[in-house]
N, C-alpha and C positions, 0 to 999 in steps of 0.2 A: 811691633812689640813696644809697650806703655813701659815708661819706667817702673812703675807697680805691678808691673808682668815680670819685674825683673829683680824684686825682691828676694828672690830663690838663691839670687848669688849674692846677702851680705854674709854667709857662711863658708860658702865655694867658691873659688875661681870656678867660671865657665869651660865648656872645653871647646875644642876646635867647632867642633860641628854645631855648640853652642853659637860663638860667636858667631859664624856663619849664618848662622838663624838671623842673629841680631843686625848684620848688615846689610841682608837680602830683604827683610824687613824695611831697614834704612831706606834700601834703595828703594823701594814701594812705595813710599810714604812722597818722596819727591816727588816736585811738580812733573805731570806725564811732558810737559815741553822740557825739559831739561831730562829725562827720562830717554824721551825720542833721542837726541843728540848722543846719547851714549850707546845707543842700540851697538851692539857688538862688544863693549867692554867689558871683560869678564872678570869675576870678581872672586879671587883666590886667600885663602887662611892659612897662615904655615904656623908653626910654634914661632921659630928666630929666620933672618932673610941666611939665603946662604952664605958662605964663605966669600965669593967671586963677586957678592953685591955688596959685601959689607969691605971689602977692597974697594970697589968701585965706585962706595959712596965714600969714601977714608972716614971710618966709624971708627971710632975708638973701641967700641964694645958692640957685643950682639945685642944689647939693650936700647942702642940707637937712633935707629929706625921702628918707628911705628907702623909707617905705610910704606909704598911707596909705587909710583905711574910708570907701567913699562910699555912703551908703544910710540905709534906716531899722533900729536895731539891734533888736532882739529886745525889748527893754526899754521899747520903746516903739510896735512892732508892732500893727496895728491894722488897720482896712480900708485897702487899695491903692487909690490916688486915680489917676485917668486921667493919663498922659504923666510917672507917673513910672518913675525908670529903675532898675532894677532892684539889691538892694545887691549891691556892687563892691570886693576888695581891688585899689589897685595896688602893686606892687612898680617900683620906679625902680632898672633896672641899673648908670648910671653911678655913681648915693650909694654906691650898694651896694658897686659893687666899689672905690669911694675909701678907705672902713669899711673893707673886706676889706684892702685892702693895708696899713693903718695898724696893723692888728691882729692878733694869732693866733690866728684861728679859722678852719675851714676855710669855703669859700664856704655849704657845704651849711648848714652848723650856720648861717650869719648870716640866708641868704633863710629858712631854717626860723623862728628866732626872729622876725623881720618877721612873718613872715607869720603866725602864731599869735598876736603880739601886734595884728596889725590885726586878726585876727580876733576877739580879745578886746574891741575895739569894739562888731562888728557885737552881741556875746553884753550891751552895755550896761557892763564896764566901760570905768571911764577909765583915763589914763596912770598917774593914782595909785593906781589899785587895784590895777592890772598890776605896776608896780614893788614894792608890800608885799607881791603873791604871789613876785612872784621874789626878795623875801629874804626871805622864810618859808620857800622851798624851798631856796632855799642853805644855812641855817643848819645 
């Protein structure tokens, strides 16, 4: 989905199954090697994260969290032990479109960067590793 595909929402917030469009898109758009590497990561849209995650992340607000990587990452991959659940981005629509509105970017470009940076969990980095690739790439 083109940001010019996505002109539809400077009137509307998008809705769940919207964004879901938009990120499964996302995901499509990456390189198929980076792609492969995630086979198995499923890719979930709530309104806000639960109660139990926004504990768990110590959130001040269900505004919060944007994203966020539930699973075992690459980095640490090993044998799958019985009853666990399989790894998991979500993307949280309400943070998201709060972000969206606050800022200039289009919706596509925000759940894209989310979602590539929760992915960069699952791949074993952390927030700090993510943040000095994206100013290496800016500079």
């Amino acid at each position: 989905m083109t940001d010019r595909s996505q002109d539809r929402f400077q009137d509307r917030a998008p809705t769940l199954a919207e964004i879901e469009a938009i990120a499964f898109d996302a995901f499509a758009q990456l390189p198929h090697a980076f792609r492969r590497l995630c086979a198995g990561v499923r890719i979930h849209v709530d309104d806000f994260p639960d109660d139990a995650t926004l504990d768990e992340m110590e959130c001040e607000s269900e505004y919060d969290l944007l994203g966020l990587f539930r699973g075992t990452g690459l980095a640490q991959a090993g044998e799958t032990t019985t009853g666990q659940m399989p790894n998991a981005v979500w993307l949280y629509r309400r943070p998201l479109l709060d972000y969206w509105a606050e800022h200039d970017e289009s919706i596509g470009h925000l759940v894209t960067h989310v979602l590539v940076h929760e992915i960069g969990h699952h791949f074993g980095l952390s927030d700090e590793d993510m943040a000095r690739i994206e100013a290496q790439a800016e500079a």
